[in-house]
C-alpha positions in Angstrom: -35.7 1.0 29.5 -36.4 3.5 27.1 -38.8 5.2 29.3 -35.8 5.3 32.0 -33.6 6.9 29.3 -35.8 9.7 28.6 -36.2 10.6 32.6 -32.5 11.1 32.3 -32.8 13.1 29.5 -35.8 15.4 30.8 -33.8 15.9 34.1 -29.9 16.5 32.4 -31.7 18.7 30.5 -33.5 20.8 33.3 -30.0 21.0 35.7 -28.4 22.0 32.2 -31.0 24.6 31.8 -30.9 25.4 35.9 -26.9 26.0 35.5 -26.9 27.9 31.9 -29.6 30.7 33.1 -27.8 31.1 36.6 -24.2 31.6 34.8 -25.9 34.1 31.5 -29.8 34.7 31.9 -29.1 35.7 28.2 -27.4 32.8 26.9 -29.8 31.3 24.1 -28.9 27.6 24.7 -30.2 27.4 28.5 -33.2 29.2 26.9 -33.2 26.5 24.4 -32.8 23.3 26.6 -35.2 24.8 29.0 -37.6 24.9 26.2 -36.7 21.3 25.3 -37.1 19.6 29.1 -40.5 21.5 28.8 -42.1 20.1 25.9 -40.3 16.3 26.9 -42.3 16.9 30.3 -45.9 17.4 28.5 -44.7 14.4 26.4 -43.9 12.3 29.2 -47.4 13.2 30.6 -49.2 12.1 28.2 -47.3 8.8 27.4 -48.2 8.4 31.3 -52.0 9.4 31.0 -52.0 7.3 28.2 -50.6 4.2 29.9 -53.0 4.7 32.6 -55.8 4.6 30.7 -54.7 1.3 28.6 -54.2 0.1 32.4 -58.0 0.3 33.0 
């Protein structure tokens, strides 16, 4: 469930992002929450390498 939650968060996060630098390229937040859905995406991939390997 939690894992489900932060999906939704990683990808509200990248439209947000999306929609923010389209409207103002400058606008800091956009900068900000794209910064955020990146670093959620390396942590989500390597919660999943991880789960793979305990898998094995």
């Amino acid at each position: 469930m939690a894992l489900k939650r932060t999906y939704m968060l990683v990808l509200v996060s990248m439209i947000f992002s999306v929609v923010e630098m389209t409207v103002d390229p400058g606008f800091f937040v956009g900068r900000i929450s794209l910064a955020f859905s990146g670093f959620l995406m390396v942590l989500l991939s390597l919660l999943f390498v991880k789960n793979l390997r305990r898998a094995e």
